[in-house]
N, C-alpha and C positions, 0 to 999 in steps of 0.2 A: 334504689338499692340494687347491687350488682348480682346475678343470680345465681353465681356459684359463690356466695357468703354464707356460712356457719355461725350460726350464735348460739351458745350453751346458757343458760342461765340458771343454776342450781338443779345439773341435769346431775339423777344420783339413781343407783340401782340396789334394791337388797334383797335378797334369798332367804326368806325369814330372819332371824338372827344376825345372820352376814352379811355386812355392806362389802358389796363386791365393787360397785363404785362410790365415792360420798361427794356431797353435791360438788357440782364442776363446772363454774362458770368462765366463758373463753371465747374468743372469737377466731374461726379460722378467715384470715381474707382469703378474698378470690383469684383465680389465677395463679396461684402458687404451690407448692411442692412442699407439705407440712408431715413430717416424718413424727411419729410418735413412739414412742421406747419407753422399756421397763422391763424387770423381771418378771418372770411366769407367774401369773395370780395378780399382776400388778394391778390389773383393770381395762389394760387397754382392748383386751378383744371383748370386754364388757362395753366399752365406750361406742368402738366399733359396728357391734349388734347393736345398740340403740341406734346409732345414724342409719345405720341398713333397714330397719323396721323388723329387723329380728326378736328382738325384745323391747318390750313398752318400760319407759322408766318409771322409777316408784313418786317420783316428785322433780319439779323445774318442767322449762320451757324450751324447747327449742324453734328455732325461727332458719327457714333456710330461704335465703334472699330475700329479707329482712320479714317475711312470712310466717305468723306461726303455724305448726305442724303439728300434726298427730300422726303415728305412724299405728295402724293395728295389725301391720302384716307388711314382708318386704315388698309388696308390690303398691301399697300408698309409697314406700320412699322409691320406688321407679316413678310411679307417675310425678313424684317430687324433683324427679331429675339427677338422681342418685344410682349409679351402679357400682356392682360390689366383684371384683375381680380375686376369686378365693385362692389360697398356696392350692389345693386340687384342681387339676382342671376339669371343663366342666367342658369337655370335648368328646368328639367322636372316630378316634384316628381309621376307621375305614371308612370316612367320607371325605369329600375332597373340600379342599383351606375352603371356597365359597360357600359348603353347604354348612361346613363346621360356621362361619359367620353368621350366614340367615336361618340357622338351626330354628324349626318350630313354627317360621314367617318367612318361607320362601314365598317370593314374586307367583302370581300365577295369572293365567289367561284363561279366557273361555275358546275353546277349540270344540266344535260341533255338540253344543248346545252344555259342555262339561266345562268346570275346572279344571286344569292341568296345571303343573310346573311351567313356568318361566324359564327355561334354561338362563338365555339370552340375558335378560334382566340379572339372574342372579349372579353372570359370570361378569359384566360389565358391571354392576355396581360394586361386586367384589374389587374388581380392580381398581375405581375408581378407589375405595376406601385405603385400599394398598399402597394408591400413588399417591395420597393426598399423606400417606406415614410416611413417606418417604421408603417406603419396602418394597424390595424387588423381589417378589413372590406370584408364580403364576397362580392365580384362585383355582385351577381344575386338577392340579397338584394333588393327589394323595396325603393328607393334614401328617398320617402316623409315617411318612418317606422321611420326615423335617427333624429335625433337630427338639430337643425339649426345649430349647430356646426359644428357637423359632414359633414353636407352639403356643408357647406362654405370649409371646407378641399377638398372636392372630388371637389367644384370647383379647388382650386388647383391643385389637379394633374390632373382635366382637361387640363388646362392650360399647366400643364408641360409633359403632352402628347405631344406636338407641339415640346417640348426640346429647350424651348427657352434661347437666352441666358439674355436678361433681362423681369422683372417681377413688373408692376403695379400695384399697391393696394392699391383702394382706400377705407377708413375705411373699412377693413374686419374683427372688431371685435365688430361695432355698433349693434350688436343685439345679442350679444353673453354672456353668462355666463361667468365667471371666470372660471372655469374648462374647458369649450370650448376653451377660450382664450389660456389658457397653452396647448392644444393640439395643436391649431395653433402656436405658438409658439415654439413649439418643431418642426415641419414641416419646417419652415422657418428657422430656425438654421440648417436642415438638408442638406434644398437650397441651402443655404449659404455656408456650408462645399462642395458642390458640385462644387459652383463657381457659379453661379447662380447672377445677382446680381439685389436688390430691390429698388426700392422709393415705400416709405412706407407713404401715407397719414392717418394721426390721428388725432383727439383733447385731447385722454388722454393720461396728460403727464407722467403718470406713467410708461406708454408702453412703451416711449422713451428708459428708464432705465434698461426694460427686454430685450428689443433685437433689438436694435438700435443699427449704431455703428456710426451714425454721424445724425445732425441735422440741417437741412437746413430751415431757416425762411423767411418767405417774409410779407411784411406789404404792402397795399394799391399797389399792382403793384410792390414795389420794393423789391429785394435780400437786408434782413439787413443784414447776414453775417449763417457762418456755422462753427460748433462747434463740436469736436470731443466729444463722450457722456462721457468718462474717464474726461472728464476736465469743464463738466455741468454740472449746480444744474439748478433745477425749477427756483429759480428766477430771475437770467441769464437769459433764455429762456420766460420767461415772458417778461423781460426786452426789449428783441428783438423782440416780438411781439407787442407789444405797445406801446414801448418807453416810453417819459417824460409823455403821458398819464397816465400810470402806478402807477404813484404817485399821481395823481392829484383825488383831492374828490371833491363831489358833495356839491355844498352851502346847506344850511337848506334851507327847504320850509315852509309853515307857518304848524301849530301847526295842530293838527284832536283831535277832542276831541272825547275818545276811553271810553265813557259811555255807548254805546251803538252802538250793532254789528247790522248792516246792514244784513248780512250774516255769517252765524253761521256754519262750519261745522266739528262733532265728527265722527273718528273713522270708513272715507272712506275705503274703500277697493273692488278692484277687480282684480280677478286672480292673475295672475304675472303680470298685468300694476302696480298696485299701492297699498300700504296697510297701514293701519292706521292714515289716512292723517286729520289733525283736525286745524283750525286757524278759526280766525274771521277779516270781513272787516267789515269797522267804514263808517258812510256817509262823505261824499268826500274827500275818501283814493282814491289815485292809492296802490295797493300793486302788485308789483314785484314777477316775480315768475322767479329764477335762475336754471340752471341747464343745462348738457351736453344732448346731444342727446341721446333719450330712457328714460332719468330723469324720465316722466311719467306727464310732466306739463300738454301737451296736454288732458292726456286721462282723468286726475282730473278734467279740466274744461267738457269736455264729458261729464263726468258721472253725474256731478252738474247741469247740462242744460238736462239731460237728454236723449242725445245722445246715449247716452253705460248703459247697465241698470249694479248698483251697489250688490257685494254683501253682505254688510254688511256697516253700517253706516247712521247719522244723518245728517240729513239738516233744517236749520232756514229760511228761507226767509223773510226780514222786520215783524218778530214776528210770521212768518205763518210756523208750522209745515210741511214740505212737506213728503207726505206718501210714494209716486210715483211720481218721476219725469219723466217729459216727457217734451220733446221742447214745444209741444201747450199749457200745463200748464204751463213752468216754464216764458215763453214770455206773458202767462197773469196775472201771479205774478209777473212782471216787470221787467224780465232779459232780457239784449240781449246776442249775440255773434257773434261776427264779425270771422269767425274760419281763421284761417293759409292758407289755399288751397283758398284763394278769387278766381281764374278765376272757377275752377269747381265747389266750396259749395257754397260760397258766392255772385257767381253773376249764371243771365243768360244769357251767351254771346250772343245769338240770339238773344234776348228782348233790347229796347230801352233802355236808360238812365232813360225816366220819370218811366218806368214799373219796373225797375231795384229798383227804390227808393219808392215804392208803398205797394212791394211783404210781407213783413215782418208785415203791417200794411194795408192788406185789411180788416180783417173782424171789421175792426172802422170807415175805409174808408167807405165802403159798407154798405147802408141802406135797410134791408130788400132783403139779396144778390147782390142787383145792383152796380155795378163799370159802373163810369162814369168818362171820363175825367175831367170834371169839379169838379166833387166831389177830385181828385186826383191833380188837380192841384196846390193847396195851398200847399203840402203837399211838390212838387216839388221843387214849386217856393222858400221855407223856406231853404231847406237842399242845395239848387244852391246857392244860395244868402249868407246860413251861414257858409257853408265851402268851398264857395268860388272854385268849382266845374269849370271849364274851359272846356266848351259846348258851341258851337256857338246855338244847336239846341238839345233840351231835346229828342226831338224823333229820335236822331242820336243814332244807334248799341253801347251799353256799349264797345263792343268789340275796337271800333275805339279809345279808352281815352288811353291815356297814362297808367303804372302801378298806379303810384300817383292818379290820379285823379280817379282810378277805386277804388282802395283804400278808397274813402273820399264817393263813394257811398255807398259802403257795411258800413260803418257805419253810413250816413245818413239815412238808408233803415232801420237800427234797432234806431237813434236819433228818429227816426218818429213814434215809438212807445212810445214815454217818459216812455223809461227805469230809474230803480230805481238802479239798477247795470247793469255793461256793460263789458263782459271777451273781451279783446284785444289780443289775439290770432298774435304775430308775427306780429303785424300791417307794419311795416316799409320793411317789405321784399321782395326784388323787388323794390325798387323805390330810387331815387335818392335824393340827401342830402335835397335838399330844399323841396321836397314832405314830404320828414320826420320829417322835422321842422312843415311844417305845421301841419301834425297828431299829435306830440305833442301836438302843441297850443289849438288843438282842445279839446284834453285831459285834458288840464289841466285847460281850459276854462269851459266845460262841470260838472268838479267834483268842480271847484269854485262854481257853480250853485246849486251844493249839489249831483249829481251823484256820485256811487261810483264805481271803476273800480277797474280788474285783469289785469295783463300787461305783457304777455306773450314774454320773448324776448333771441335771443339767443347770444343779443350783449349785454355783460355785459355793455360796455359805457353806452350804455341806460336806463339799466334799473338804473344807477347809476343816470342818470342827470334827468329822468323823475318819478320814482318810490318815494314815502313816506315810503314807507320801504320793505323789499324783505325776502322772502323765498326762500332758497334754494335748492332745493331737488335733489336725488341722489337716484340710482336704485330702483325710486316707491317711498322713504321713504321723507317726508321732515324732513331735518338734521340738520337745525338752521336757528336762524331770523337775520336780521343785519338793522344796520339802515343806509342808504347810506352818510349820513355826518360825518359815523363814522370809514368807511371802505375804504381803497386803492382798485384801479381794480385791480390790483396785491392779493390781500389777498381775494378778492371776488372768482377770481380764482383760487387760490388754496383752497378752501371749496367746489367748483362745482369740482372738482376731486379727490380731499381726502376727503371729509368730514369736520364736523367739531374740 
């Protein structure tokens, strides 16, 4: 049996209740480039941490070079021949590409009766590993001089300093250039030809097509099937990601009369996040904001809250020029934002629930500086009551709540300021089906009222079933509008990776 061979035999994972994956039997051959896809939650970085030894499965076998295994920690699946190449790097950029390689296991000699470093050793076998990728990189180089490409590479042949026979990777091209990309890619064809062999985790499906040789999908916990890349189109592969959702479009919601822009913005830009970003929101619009990881959705609402200072471009706020945006101004010209990282930006885990829903909305609270709990408790009692918050006791640790119901504080804690627009930043992420219903409701209750809202989401579903119409953007740029009663999830998605 060849020794970078993968067999699954009713390999399954559950979290009490929740099968996060269900049994999954499959064989990956050796020497090949086996891409796996699926939406978020699908399983696949569940499947992933089992082959790592990150997590033990709940039931099945696995056998790696025809071997069975047991993995009770990632360092039996190293000794098993397995390394894992994470989207963070796991670098040191003020040391130089050789030391970042033998990081932990530099070379060493005995010099007058001591251990010492190896220079020598460390900088020739660096290079040697360097020539043998076909990389013209000197190893005594400065790692943080190099490109984030270049980086992501020497992570590689970190990695394959060990001579592993199989090779994890998970999105190692999410922050990369297109020219970066094609260097990795040339690396990993080199793998390949070595016998080497990969699961390759991605969302673009274009990658599939340059150096994939086989595609493996999972939907919701289960294996829909795998697909040699010679005999797959994108919408195949879509198909198997979402199935008969795929076709299915969103009903009309009622009409926005588009007279008059809530928020007005010409001709953003900053750095390489984002540049010339321009659209207008109507009063109680949701508008959708689509796009793959790095798209730049994030950093557009940043920079409009005034988070990340912009540089170059216009903003309107309800008729009001804004000069310089900044959070304390743009939250007293009536924005909220509920950001993506709720446990760290959006809450304070130490702090109660009532202080939790307070924090956004003291200096209206406060009369003449003073916070009082009474003065704060109407304010409680409104956001518990109206979305429905599930607290036996207000002055119980935020930390204790569920994700959902931590969720419905961070936007209670900005509803409490009677925002006039409100950015939804990934709301739904982390919490379970029926919490996400609720945020919905909330949503679409609140812009009934006249609020208008951004809807930040990286589950096309959603932004299909809750969104009055969506922008899609793509590296930094937004690249077309669509109306969601007028688009398949299938066709959404291929615009969020080809464009329009």
């Amino acid at each position: 049996m060849t020794r970078g061979s993968i067999d699954l035999a009713g390999i399954s994972r559950s979290y009490g209740p929740t099968l996060a994956l269900a049994p999954f039997t499959h064989s990956f051959a050796p020497g090949r480039i086996h891409a796996l896809m699926g939406k978020n939650g699908s399983g696949k970085s569940t499947l992933v941490k089992v082959l790592a030894g990150a997590v033990a499965p709940s039931a099945g076998e696995l056998r790696i070079g025809g071997e069975p295994v047991r993995f009770a920690s990632p360092a039996d699946a190293f000794r098993a021949g397995i390394v894992t190449v994470h989207q963070e790097l796991s670098l040191v950029p003020s040391l130089s590409v050789g030391e970042n390689i033998f990081l932990g296991r530099l070379p060493q000699r005995r010099l007058l009766g001591r251990n010492v470093v190896d220079w020598r050793r460390v900088y020739q076998q660096s290079e040697t590993l360097l020539h043998e990728m076909g990389l013209d990189i000197d190893p005594r180089q400065r790692l943080g001089s190099l490109s984030v490409g270049r980086q992501q590479v020497i992570e590689i042949v970190k990695a394959m300093s060990f001579n592993p026979a199989i090779l994890l990777l998970d999105e190692p091209t999410s922050a990369l250039a297109s020219r970066e990309v094609a260097l990795l890619f040339a690396l990993l064809r080199r793998l390949r030809a070595r016998g080497v062999t990969m699961i390759y985790i991605t969302h673009r499906m274009n990658e599939l097509f340059e150096v994939a040789d086989t595609c493996t999908v999972l939907r919701d916990g289960h294996a829909t099937g795998t697909i040699e890349m010679q005999d797959a189109t994108p919408a195949g592969i879509v198909e198997m990601m979402f199935g008969d959702v795929a076709r299915a479009v969103r009903p009309p919601r009622r009409v926005i009369e588009r007279d008059h822009s809530v928020l007005q913005v010409r001709g953003l830009s900053r750095g390489d996040a984002f540049s010339d970003v321009s659209f207008d929101l109507y009063r109680g619009e949701i508008l959708g904001f689509a796009g793959l990881l790095g798209a730049g959705r994030t950093e557009v609402l940043r920079a409009i809250f005034g988070a990340d200072k912009l540089d170059a471009g216009s903003i309107v706020l309800d008729g009001e020029s804004v000069k310089s945006a900044d959070p304390r101004g743009m939250k007293r010209r009536g924005l909220g934002y509920t950001p993506e990282n709720r446990k760290e930006v959006g809450l304070v885990q130490s702090l109660s629930v009532h202080d939790n829903l307070c924090l956004a909305n003291l200096d209206r609270i406060a009369q003449h500086g003073v916070v009082t709990r009474a003065r704060e408790a109407p304010f409680v009692a409104r956001q518990i009551g109206g979305l429905g918050i599930k607290v036996p006791n207000a002055m119980l640790p935020v930390a204790s709540l569920s994700g959902g119901n931590q969720q419905k504080i961070v936007i209670g804690n900005w509803l409490n300021t009677q925002p006039k627009v409100m950015f939804f930043d990934e709301p739904s992420r982390g919490i379970d089906v029926q919490a996400k219903q609720q945020v919905f409701d909330i949503m679409w209750r609140e812009t009934a009222r006249g609020l208008s809202a951004i809807f930040v989401s990286s589950e096309l579903e959603e932004l299909l079933e809750v969104a009055d119409r969506i922008l899609v953007m793509r590296h930094g740029r937004i690249v077309t509008e669509v109306m969601p009663d007028r688009v398949s999830l299938a066709e959404l998605y291929r615009v969020c990776i080809e464009g329009a």
